[in-house]
C-alpha positions in Angstrom: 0.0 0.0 0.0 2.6 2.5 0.9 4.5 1.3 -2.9 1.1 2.5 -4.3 0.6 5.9 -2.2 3.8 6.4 -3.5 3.3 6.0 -7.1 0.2 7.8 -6.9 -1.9 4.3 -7.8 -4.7 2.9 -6.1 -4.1 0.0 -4.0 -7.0 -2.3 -3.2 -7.5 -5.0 -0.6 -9.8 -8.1 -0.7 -12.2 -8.7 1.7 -15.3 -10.7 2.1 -18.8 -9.1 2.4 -20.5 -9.8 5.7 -23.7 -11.3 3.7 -21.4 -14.1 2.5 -19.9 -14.4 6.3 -22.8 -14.9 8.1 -23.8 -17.7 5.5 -21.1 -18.9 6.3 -21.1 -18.5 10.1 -25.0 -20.0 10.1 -23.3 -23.5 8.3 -20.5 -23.9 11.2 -22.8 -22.9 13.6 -24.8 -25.9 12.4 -22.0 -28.2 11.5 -19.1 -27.0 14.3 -20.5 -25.0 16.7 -17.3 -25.8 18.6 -14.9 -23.6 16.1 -13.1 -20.6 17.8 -13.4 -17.9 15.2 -17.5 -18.1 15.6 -16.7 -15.7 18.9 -15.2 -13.2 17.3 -18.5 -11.1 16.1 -19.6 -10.1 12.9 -17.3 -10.7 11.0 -16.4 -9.6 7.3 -16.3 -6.0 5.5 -20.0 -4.5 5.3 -20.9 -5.4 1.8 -22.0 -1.3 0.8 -18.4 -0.1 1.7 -17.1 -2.8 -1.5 -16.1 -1.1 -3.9 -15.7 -3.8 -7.2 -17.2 -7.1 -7.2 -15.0 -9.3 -9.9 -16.3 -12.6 -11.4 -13.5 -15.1 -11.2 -16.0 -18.1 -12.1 -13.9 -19.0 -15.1 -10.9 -19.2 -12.1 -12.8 -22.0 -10.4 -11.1 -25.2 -11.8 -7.5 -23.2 -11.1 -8.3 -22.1 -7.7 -9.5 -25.9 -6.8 -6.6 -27.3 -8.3 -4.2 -24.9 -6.3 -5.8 -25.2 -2.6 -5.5 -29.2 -3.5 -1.5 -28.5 -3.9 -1.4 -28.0 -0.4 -1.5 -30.9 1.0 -0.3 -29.6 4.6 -3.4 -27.2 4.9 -6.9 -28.3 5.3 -8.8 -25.9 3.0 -11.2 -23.3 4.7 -13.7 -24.2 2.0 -14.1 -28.0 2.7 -17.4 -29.4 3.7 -19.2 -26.0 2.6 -22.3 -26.4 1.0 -21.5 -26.3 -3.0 -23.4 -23.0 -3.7 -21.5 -21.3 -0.4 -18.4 -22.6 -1.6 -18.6 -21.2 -5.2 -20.0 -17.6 -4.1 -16.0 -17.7 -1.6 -14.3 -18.9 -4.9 -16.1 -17.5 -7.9 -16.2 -13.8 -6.8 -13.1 -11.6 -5.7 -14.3 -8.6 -4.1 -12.1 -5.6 -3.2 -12.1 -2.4 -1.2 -10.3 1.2 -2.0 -7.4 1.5 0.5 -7.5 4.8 1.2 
């Protein structure tokens, strides 16, 4: 960020909308009501400060194939309901740092 401030150029940081976290928090709640991070509030970036909203659909079979590279790391996505899963993965959204 400073790089950009000091070139003049946006920077922008992605975040996830709080619509799409509280899906999210609803399906652990359900499934592992037990995990740690469920404690720590609303989480996520209120979705009207967003500022773009990029379709990285076509991205999907990549970003599968990438997480699955790691076989150290359980991926955050696993066990999501298919439709949760691709609105994480298929959709980048970012927000103006300012």
């Amino acid at each position: 960020m400073r790089l950009a401030a000091e070139r003049g150029l946006p920077a922008y940081l992605q975040c996830l909308p709080q619509s799409l976290m509280r899906r999210w928090v609803a399906v652990m709640m359900a499934d592992r009501p037990e995990a740690e991070h469920l404690a720590l509030g609303d989480l996520g970036t209120p979705d009207d400060e967003i500022d773009h909203v990029l379709d990285a659909t076509d991205l999907l079979p990549e970003r599968e194939r990438a997480m699955a590279a790691h076989r150290s790391q359980a991926s955050p996505y696993d066990g999501l309901p298919a439709d949760l899963r691709h609105d994480f993965l298929g959709w980048d959204r970012v927000l103006r740092a300012h």
